[in-house]
mmCIF file as Biopython writes it, N, C-alpha, C and O atoms, coordinates in Angstrom:
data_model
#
loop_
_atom_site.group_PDB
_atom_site.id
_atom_site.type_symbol
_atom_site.label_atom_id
_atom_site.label_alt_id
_atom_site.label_comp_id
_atom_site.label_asym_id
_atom_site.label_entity_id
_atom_site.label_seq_id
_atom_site.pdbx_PDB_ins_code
_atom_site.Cartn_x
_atom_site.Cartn_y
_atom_site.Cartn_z
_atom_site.occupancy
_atom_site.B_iso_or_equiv
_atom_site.auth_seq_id
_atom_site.auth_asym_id
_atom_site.pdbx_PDB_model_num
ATOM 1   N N  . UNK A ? 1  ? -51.097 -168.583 -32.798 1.0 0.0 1  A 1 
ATOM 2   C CA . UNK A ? 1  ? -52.117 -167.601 -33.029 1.0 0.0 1  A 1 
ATOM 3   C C  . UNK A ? 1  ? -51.525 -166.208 -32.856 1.0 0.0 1  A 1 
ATOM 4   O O  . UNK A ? 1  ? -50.952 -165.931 -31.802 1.0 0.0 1  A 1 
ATOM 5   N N  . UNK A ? 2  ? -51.617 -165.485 -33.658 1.0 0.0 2  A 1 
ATOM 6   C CA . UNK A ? 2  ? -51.004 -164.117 -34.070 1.0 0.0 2  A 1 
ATOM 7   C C  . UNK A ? 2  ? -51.582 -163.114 -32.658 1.0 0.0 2  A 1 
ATOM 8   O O  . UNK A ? 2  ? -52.708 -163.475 -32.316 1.0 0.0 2  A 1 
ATOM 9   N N  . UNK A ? 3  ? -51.075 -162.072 -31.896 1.0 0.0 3  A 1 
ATOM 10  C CA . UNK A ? 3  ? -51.559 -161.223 -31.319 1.0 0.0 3  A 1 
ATOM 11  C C  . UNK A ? 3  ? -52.714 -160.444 -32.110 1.0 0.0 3  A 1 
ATOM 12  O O  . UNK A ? 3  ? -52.402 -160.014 -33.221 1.0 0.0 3  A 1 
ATOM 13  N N  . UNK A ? 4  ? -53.683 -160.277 -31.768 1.0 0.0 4  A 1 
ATOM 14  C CA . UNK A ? 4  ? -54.710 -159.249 -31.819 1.0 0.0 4  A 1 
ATOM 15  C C  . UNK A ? 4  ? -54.320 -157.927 -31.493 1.0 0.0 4  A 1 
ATOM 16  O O  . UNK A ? 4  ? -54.005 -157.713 -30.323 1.0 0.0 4  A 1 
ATOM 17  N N  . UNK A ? 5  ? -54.273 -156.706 -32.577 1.0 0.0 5  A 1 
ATOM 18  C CA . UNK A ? 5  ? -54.072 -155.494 -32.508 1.0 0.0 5  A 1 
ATOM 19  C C  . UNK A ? 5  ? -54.802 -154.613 -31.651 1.0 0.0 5  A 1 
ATOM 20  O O  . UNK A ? 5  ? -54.416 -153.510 -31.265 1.0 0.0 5  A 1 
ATOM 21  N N  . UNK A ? 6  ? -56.035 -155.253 -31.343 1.0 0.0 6  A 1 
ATOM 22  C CA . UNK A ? 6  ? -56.920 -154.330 -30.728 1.0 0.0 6  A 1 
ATOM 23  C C  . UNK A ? 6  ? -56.750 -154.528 -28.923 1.0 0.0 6  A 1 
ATOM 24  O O  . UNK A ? 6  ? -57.235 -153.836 -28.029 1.0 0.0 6  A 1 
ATOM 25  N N  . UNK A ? 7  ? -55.997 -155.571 -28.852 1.0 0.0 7  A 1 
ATOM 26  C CA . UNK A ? 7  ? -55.875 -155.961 -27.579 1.0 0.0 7  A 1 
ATOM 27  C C  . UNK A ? 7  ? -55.298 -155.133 -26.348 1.0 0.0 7  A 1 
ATOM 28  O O  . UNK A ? 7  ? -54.081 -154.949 -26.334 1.0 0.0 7  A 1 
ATOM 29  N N  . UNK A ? 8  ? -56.137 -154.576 -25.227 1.0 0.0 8  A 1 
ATOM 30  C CA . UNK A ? 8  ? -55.626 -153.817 -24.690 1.0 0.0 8  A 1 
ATOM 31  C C  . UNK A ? 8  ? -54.773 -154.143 -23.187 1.0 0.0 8  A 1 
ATOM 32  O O  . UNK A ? 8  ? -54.077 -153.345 -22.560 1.0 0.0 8  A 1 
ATOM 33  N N  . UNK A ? 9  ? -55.107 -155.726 -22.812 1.0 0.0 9  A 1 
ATOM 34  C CA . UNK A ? 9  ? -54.387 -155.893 -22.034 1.0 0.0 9  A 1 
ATOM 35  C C  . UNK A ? 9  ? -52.655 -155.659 -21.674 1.0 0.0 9  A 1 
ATOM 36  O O  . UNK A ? 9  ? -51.830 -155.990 -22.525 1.0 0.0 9  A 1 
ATOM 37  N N  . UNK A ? 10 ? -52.375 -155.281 -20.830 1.0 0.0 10 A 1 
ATOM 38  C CA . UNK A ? 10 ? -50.865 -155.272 -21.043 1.0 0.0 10 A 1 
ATOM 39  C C  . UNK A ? 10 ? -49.865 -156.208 -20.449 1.0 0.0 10 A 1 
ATOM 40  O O  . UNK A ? 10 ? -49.575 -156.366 -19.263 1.0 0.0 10 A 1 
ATOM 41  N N  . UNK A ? 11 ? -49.529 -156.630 -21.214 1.0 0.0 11 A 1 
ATOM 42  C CA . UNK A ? 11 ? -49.087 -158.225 -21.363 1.0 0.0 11 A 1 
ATOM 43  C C  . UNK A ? 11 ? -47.542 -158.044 -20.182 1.0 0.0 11 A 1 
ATOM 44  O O  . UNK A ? 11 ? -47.347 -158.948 -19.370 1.0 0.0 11 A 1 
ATOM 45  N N  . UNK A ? 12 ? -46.683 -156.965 -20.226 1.0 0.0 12 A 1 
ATOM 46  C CA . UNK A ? 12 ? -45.599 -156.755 -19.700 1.0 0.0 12 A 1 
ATOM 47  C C  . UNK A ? 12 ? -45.695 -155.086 -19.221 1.0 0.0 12 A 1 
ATOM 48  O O  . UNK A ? 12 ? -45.684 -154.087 -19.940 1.0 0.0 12 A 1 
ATOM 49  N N  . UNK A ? 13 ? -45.818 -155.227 -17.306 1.0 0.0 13 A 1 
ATOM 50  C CA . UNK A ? 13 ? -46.508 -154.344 -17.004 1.0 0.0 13 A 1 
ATOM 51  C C  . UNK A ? 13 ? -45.272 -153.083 -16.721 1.0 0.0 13 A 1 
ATOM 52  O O  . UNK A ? 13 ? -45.420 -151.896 -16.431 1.0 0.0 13 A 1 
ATOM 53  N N  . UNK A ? 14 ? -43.908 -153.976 -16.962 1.0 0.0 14 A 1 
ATOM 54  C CA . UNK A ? 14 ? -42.322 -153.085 -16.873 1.0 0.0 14 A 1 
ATOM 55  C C  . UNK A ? 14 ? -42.609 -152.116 -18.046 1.0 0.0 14 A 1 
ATOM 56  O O  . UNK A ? 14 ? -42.350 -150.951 -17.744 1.0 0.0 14 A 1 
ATOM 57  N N  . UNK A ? 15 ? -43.082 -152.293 -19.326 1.0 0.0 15 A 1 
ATOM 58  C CA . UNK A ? 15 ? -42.855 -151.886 -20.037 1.0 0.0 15 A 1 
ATOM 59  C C  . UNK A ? 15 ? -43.447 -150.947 -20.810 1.0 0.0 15 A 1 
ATOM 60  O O  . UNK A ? 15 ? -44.533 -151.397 -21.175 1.0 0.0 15 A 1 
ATOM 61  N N  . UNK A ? 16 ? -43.216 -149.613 -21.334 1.0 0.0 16 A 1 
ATOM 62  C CA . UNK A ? 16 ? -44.639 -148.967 -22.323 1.0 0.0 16 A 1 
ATOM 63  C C  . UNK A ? 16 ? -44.234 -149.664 -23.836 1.0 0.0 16 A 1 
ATOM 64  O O  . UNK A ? 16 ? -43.092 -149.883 -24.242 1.0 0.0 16 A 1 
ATOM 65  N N  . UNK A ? 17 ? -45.366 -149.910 -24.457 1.0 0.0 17 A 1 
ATOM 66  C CA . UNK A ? 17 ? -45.452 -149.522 -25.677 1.0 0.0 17 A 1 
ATOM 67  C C  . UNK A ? 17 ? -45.395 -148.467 -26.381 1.0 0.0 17 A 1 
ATOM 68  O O  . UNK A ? 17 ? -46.389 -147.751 -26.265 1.0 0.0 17 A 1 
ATOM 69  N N  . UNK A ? 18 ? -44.579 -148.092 -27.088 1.0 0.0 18 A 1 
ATOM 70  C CA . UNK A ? 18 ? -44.818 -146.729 -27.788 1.0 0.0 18 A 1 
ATOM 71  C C  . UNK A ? 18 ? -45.723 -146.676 -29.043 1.0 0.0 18 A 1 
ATOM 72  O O  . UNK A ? 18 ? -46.377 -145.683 -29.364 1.0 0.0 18 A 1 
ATOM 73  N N  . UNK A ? 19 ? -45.686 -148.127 -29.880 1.0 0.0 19 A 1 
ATOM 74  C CA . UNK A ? 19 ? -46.219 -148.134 -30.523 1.0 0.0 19 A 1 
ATOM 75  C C  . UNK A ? 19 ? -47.686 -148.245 -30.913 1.0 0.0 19 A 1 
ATOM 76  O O  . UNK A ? 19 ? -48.196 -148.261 -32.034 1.0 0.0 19 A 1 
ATOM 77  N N  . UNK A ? 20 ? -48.498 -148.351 -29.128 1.0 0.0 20 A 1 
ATOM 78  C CA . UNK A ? 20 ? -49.769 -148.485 -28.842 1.0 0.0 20 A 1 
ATOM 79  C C  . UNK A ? 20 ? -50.356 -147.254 -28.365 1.0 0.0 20 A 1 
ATOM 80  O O  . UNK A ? 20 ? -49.834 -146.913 -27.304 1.0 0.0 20 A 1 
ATOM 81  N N  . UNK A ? 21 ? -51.226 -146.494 -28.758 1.0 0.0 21 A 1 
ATOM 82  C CA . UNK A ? 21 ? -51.071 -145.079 -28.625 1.0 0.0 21 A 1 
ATOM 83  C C  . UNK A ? 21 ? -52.332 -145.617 -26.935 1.0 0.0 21 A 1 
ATOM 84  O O  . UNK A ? 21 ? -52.557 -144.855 -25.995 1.0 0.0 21 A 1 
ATOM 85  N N  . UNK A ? 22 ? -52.790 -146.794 -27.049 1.0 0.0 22 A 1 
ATOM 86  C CA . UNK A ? 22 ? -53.733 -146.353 -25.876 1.0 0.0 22 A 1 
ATOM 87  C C  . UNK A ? 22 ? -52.820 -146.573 -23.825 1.0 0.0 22 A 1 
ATOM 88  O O  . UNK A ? 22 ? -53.076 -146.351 -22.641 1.0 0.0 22 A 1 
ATOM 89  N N  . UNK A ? 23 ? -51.497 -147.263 -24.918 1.0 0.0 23 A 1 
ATOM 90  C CA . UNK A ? 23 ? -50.659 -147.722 -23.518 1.0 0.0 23 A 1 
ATOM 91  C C  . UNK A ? 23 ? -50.294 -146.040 -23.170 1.0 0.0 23 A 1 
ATOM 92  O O  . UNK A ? 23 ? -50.239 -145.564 -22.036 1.0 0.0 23 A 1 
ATOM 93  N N  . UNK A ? 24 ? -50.075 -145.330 -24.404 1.0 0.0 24 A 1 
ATOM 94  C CA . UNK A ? 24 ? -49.599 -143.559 -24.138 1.0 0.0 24 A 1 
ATOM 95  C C  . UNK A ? 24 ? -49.997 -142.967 -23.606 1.0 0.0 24 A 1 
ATOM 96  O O  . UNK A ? 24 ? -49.536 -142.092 -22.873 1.0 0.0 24 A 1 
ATOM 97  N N  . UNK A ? 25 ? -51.240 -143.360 -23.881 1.0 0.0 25 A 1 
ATOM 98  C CA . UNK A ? 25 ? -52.849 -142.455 -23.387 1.0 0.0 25 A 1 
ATOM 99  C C  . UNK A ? 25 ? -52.677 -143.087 -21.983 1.0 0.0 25 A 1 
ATOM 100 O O  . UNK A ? 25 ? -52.797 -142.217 -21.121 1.0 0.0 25 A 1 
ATOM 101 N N  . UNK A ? 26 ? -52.427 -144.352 -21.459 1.0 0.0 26 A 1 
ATOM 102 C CA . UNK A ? 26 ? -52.736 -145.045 -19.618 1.0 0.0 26 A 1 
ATOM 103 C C  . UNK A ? 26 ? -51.623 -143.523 -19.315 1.0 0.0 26 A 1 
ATOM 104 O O  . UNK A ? 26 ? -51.837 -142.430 -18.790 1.0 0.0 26 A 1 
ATOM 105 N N  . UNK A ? 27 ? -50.557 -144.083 -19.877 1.0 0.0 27 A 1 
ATOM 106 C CA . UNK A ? 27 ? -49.271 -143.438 -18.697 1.0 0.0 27 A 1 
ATOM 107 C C  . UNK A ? 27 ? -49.169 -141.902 -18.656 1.0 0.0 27 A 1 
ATOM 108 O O  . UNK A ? 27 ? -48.732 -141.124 -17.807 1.0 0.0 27 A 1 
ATOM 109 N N  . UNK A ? 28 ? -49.811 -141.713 -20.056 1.0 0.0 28 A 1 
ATOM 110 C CA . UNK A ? 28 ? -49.650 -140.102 -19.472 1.0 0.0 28 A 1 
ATOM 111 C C  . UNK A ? 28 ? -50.585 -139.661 -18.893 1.0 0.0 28 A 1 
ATOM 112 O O  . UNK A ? 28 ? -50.636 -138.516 -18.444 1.0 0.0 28 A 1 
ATOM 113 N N  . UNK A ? 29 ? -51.354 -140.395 -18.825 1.0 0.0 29 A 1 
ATOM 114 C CA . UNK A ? 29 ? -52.934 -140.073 -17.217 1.0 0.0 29 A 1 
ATOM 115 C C  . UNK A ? 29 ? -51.824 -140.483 -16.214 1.0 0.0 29 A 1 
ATOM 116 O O  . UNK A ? 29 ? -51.542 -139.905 -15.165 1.0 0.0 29 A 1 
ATOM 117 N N  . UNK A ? 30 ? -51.459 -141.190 -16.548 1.0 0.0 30 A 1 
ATOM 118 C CA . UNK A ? 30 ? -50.988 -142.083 -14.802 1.0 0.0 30 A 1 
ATOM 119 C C  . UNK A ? 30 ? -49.613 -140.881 -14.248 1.0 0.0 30 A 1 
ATOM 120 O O  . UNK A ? 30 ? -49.241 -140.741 -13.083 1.0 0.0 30 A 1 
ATOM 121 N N  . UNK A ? 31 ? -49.229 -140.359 -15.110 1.0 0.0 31 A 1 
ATOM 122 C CA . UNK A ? 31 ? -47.916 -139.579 -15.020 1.0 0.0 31 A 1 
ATOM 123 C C  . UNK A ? 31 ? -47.937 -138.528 -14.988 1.0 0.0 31 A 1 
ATOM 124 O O  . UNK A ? 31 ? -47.046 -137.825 -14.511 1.0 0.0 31 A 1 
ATOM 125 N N  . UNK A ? 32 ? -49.404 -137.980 -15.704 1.0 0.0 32 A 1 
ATOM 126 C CA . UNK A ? 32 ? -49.801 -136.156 -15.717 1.0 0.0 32 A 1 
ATOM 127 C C  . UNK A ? 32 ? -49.136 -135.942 -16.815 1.0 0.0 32 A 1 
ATOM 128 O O  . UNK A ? 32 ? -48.775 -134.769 -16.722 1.0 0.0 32 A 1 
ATOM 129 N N  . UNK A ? 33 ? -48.860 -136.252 -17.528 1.0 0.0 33 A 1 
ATOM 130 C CA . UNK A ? 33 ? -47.666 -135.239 -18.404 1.0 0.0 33 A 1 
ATOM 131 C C  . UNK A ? 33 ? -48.844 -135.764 -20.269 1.0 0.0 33 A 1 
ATOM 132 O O  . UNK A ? 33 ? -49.832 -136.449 -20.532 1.0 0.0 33 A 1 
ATOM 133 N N  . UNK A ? 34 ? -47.967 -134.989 -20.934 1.0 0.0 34 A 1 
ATOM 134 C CA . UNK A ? 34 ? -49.143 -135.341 -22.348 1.0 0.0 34 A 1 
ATOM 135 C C  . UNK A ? 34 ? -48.119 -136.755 -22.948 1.0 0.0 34 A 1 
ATOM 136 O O  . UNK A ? 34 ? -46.947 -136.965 -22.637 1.0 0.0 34 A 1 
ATOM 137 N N  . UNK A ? 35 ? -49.086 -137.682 -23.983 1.0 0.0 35 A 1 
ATOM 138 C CA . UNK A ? 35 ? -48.816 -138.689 -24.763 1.0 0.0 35 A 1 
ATOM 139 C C  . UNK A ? 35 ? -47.133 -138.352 -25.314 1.0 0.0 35 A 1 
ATOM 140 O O  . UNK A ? 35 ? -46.237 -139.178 -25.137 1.0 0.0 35 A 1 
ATOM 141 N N  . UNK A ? 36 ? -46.887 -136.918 -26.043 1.0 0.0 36 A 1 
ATOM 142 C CA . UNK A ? 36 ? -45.426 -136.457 -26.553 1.0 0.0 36 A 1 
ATOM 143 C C  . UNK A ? 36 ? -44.790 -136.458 -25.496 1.0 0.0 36 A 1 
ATOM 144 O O  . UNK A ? 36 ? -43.640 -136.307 -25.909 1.0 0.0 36 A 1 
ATOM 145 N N  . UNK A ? 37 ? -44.723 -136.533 -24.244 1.0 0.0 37 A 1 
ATOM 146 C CA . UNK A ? 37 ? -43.511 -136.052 -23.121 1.0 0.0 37 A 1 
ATOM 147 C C  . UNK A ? 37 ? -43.091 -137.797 -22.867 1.0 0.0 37 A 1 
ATOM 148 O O  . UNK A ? 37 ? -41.993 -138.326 -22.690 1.0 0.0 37 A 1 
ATOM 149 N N  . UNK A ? 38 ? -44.532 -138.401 -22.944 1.0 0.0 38 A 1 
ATOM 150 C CA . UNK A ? 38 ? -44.095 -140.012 -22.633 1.0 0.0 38 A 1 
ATOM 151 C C  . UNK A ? 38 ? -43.012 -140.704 -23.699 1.0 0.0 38 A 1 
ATOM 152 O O  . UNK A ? 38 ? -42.116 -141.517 -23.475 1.0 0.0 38 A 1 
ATOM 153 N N  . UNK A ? 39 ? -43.451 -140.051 -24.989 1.0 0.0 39 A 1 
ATOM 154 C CA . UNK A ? 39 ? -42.574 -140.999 -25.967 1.0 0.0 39 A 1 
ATOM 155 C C  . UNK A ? 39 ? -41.057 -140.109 -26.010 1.0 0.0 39 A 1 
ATOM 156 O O  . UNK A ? 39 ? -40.030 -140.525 -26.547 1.0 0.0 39 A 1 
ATOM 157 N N  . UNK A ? 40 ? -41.193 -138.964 -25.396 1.0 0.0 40 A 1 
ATOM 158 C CA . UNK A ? 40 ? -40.262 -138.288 -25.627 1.0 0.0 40 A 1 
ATOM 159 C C  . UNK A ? 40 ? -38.860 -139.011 -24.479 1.0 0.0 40 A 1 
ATOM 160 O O  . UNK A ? 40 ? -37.630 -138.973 -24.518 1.0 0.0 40 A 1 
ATOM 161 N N  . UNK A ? 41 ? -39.716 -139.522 -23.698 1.0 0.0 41 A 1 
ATOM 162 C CA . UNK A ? 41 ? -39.041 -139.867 -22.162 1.0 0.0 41 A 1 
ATOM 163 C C  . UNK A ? 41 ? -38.221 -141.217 -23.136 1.0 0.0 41 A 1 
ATOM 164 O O  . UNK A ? 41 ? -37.015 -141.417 -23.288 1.0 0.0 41 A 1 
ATOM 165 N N  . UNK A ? 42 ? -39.275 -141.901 -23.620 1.0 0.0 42 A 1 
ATOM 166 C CA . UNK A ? 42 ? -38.939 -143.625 -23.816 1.0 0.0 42 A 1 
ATOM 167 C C  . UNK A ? 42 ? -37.817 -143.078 -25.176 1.0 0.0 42 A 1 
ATOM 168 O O  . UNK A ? 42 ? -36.726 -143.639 -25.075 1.0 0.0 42 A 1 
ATOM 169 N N  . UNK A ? 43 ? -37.886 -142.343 -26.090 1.0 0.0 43 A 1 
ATOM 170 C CA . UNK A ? 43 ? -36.953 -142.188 -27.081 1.0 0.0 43 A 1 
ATOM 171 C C  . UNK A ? 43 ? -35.728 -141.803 -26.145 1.0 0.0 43 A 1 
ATOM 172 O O  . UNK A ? 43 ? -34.632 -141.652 -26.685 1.0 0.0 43 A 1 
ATOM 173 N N  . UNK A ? 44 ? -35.807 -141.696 -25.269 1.0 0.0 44 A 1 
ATOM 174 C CA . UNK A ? 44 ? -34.502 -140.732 -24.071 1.0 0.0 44 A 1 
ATOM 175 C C  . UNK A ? 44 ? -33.779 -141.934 -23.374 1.0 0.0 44 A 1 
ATOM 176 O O  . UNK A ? 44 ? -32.578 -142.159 -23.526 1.0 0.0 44 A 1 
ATOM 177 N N  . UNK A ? 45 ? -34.793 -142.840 -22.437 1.0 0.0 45 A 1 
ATOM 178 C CA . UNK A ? 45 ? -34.273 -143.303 -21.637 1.0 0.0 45 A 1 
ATOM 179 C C  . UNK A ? 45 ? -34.539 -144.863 -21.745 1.0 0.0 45 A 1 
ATOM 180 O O  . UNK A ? 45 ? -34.007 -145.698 -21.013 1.0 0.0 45 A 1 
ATOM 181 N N  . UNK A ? 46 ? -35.747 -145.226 -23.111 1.0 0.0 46 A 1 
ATOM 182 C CA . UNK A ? 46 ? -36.121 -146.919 -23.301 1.0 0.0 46 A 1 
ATOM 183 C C  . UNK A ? 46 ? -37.755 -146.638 -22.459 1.0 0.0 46 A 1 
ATOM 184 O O  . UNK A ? 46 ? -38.374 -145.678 -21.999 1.0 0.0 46 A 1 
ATOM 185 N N  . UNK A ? 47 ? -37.901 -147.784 -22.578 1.0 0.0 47 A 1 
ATOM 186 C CA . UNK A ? 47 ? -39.144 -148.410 -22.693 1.0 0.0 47 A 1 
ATOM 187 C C  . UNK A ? 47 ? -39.931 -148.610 -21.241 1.0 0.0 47 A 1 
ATOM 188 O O  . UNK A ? 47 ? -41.110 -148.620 -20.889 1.0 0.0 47 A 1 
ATOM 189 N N  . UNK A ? 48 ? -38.502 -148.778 -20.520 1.0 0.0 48 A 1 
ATOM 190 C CA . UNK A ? 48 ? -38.563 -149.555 -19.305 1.0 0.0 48 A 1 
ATOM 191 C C  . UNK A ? 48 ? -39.796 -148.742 -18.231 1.0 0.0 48 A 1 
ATOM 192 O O  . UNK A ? 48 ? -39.436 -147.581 -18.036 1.0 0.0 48 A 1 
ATOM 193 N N  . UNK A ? 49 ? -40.660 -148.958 -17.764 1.0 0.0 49 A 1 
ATOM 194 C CA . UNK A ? 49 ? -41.490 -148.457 -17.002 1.0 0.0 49 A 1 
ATOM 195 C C  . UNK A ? 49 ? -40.876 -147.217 -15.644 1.0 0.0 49 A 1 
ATOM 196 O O  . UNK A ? 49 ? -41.041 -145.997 -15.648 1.0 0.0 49 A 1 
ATOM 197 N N  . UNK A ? 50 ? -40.287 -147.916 -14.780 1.0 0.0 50 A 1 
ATOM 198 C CA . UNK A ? 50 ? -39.262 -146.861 -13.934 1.0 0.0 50 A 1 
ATOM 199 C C  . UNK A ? 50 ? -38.448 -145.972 -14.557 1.0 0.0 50 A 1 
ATOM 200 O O  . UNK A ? 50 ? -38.442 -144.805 -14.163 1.0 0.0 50 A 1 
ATOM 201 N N  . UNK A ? 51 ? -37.487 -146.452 -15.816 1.0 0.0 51 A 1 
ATOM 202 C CA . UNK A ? 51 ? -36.828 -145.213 -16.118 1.0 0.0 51 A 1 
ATOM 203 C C  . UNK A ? 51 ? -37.408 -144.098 -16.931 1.0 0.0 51 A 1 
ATOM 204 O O  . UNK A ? 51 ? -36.639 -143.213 -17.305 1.0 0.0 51 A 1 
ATOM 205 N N  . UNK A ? 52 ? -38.437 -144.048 -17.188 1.0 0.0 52 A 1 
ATOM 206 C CA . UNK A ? 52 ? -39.470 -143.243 -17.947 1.0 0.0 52 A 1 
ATOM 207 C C  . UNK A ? 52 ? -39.970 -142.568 -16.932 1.0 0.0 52 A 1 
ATOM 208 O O  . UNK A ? 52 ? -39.855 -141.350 -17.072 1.0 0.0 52 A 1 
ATOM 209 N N  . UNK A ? 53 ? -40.679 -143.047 -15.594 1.0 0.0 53 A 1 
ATOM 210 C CA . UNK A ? 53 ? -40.737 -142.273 -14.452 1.0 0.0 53 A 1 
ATOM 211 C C  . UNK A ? 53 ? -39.826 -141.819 -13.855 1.0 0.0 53 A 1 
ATOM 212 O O  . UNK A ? 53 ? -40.203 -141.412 -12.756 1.0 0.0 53 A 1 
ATOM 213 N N  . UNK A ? 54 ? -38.347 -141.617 -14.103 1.0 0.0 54 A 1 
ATOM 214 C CA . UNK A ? 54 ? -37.465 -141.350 -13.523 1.0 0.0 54 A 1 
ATOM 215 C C  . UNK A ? 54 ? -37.317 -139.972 -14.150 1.0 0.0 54 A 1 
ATOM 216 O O  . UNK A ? 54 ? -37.355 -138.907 -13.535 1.0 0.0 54 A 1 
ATOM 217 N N  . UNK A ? 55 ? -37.093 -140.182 -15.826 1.0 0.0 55 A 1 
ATOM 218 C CA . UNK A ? 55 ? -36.936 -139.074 -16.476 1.0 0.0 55 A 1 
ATOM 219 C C  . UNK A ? 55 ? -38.202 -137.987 -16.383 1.0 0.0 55 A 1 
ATOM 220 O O  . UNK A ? 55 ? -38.134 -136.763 -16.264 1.0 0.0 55 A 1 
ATOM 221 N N  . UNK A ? 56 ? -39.201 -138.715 -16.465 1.0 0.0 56 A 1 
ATOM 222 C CA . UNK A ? 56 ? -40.559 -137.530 -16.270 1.0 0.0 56 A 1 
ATOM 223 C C  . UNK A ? 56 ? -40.020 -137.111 -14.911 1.0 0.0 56 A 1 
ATOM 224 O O  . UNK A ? 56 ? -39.046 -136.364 -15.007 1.0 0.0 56 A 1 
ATOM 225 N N  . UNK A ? 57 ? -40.391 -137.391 -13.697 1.0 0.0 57 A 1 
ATOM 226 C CA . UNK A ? 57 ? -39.833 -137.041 -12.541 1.0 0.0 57 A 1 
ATOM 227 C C  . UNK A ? 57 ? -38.484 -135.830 -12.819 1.0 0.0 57 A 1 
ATOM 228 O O  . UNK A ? 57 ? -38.332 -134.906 -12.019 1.0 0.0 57 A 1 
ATOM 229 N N  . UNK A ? 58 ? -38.070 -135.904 -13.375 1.0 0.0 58 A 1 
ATOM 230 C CA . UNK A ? 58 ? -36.748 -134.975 -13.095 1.0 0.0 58 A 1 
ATOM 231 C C  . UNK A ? 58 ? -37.150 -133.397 -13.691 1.0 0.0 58 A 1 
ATOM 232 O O  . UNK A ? 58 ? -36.616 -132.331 -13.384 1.0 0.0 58 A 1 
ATOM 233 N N  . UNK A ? 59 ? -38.423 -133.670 -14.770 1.0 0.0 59 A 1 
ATOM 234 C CA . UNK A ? 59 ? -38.828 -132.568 -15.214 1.0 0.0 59 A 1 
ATOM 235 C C  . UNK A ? 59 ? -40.383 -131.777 -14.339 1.0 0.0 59 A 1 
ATOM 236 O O  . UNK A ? 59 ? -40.699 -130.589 -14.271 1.0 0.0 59 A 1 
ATOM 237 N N  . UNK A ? 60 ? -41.009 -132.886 -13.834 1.0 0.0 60 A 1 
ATOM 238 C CA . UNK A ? 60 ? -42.072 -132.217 -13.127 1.0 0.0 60 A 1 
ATOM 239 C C  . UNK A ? 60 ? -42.056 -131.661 -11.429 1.0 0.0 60 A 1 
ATOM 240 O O  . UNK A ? 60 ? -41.027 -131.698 -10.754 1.0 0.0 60 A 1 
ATOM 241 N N  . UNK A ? 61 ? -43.301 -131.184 -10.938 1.0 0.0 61 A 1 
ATOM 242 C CA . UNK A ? 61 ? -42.991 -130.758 -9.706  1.0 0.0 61 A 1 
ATOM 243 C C  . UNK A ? 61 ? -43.165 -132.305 -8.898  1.0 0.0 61 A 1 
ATOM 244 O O  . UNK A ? 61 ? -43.844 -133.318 -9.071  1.0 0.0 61 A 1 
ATOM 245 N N  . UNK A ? 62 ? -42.224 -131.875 -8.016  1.0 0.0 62 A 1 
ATOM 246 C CA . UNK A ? 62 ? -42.672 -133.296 -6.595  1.0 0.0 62 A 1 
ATOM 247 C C  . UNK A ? 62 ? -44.094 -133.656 -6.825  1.0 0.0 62 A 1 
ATOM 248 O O  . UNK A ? 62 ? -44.663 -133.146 -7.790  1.0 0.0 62 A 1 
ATOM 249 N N  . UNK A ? 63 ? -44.994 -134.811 -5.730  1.0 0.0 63 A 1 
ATOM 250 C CA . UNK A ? 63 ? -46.062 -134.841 -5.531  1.0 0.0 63 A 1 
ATOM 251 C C  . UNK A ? 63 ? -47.119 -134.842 -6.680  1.0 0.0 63 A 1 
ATOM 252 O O  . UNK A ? 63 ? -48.295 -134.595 -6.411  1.0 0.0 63 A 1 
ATOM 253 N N  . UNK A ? 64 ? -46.597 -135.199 -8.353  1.0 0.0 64 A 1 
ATOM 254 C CA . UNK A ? 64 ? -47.280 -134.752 -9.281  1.0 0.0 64 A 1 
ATOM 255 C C  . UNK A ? 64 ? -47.799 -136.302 -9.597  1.0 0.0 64 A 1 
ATOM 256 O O  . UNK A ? 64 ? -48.754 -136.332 -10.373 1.0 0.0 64 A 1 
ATOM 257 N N  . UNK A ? 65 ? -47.296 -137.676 -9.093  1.0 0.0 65 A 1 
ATOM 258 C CA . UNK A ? 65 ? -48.126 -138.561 -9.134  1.0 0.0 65 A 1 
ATOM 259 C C  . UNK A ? 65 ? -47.838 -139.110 -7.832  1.0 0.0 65 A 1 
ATOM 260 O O  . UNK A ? 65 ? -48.470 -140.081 -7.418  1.0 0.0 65 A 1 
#
């Protein structure tokens, strides 16, 4: 049975989707930063959940999540 597009659960919680604009929309609430800084991170550093917070982190102030 084919995945459902509309599906918002997140199946692999290491990981963003880039190609799901509502996984963009969680992390850049969750991260403060806008939907472009998230994909900008994952085109930078991958997909991987920590290294995306690593790279946001290096650009924002301390204490920002």
């Amino acid at each position: 049975m084919p995945d459902k597009s509309d599906k918002r659960a997140m199946v692999d919680r290491t990981r963003i989707d880039a190609e799901q604009n509502w996984e963009l929309q969680y992390w850049s609430t969750k991260f403060k930063v806008s939907p472009a800084d998230v994909r900008a991170a994952i085109s930078s550093v991958g997909p991987m959940v920590e290294d995306v917070r690593k790279s946001l982190g290096a650009t924002l102030k301390p204490g920002r999540w």
